[in-house]
C-alpha positions, -999 to +999 in steps of 0.1 A: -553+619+087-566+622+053-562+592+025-540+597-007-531+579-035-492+582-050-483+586-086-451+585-094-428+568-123-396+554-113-372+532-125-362+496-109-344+467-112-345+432-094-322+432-066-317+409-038-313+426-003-278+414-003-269+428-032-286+463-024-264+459+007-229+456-013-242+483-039-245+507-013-215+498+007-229+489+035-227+457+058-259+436+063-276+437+098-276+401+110-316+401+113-318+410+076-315+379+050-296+391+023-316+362-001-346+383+007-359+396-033-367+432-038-359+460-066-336+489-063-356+515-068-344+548-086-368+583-081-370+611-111-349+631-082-321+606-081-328+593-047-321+560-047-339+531-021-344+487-019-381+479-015-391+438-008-405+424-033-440+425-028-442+456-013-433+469-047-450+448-066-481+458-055-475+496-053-462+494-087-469+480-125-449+483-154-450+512-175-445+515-219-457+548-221-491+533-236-523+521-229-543+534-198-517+541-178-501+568-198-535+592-194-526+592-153-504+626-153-534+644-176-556+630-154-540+650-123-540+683-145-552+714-133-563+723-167-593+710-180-580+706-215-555+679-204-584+657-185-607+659-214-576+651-236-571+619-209-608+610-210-607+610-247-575+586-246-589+566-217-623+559-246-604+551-272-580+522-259-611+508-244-632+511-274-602+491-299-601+470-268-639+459-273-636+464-311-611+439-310-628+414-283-658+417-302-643+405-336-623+378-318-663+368-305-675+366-337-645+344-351-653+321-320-618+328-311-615+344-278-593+326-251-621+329-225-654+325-223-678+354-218-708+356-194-723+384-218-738+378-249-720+397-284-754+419-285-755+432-251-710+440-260-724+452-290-745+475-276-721+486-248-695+492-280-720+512-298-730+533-266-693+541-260-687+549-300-717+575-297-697+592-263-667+595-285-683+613-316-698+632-284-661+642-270-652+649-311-679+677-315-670+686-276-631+688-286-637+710-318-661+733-298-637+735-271-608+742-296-591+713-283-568+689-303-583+653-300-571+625-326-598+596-338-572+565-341-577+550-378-592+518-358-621+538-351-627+560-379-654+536-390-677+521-374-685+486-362 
């Protein structure tokens, strides 16, 4: 067998086994617990299913249509325009993620305590700023539409 990851998005809702029982019309098999949690889980084809709790849970997060996860479909593409369009997304939220850490560092107001100093982040931050002016000059090259967020049209 070979391994694979799946990528899908769905649409859930919490829903005890019970209940997933009674939506469906059907009568509960006496080794089931109809307390047991779980999610009715609804598929982009209309198939419907129940999944327990932490079976879901750890196949799936939840999705805004933001942030890393909203790159994963581009990342599949066949077309090489959509992954460098992904990459360049994937660089961005991370660099106004360490933009923003790095301020909070300065302020002293970060709710954790790092194990790296600000000048080795600093450095990572400026390393990563230099890759995206990189993908910029790449992306006008390549005649592909990439957009600096105003976050990052200056540096530091």
């Amino acid at each position: 067998m070979k391994h694979f990851i799946g990528i899908k998005e769905i649409d859930a809702k919490p829903m005890n086994r019970g209940d997933y029982n009674e939506y469906r019309g059907w009568a509960i098999p006496e080794d089931e617990d109809p307390a047991d949690e779980g999610y009715l889980v609804k598929y982009p084809d209309g198939y419907e299913s129940w999944s327990p709790k932490e079976v879901f849970e750890k196949a799936y997060v939840k999705y805004d249509g933001t942030g890393l996860l909203s790159t994963i479909e581009d990342m599949k593409s066949p077309d090489y325009k959509k992954r460098f369009e992904a990459e360049f997304n994937q660089l961005t939220i991370r660099l106004i993620g360490l933009k923003r850490m790095l301020k909070k560092y300065q302020a002293g107001t970060l709710d954790f305590k790092p194990s790296c100093s600000y000048n080795l982040l600093h450095q990572q931050y400026v390393y990563m700023y230099d890759y995206m002016r990189c993908l910029v000059t790449r992306a006008f090259v390549e005649d592909i539409d990439v957009d600096v967020p105003d976050e990052l049209k200056t540096e530091g």
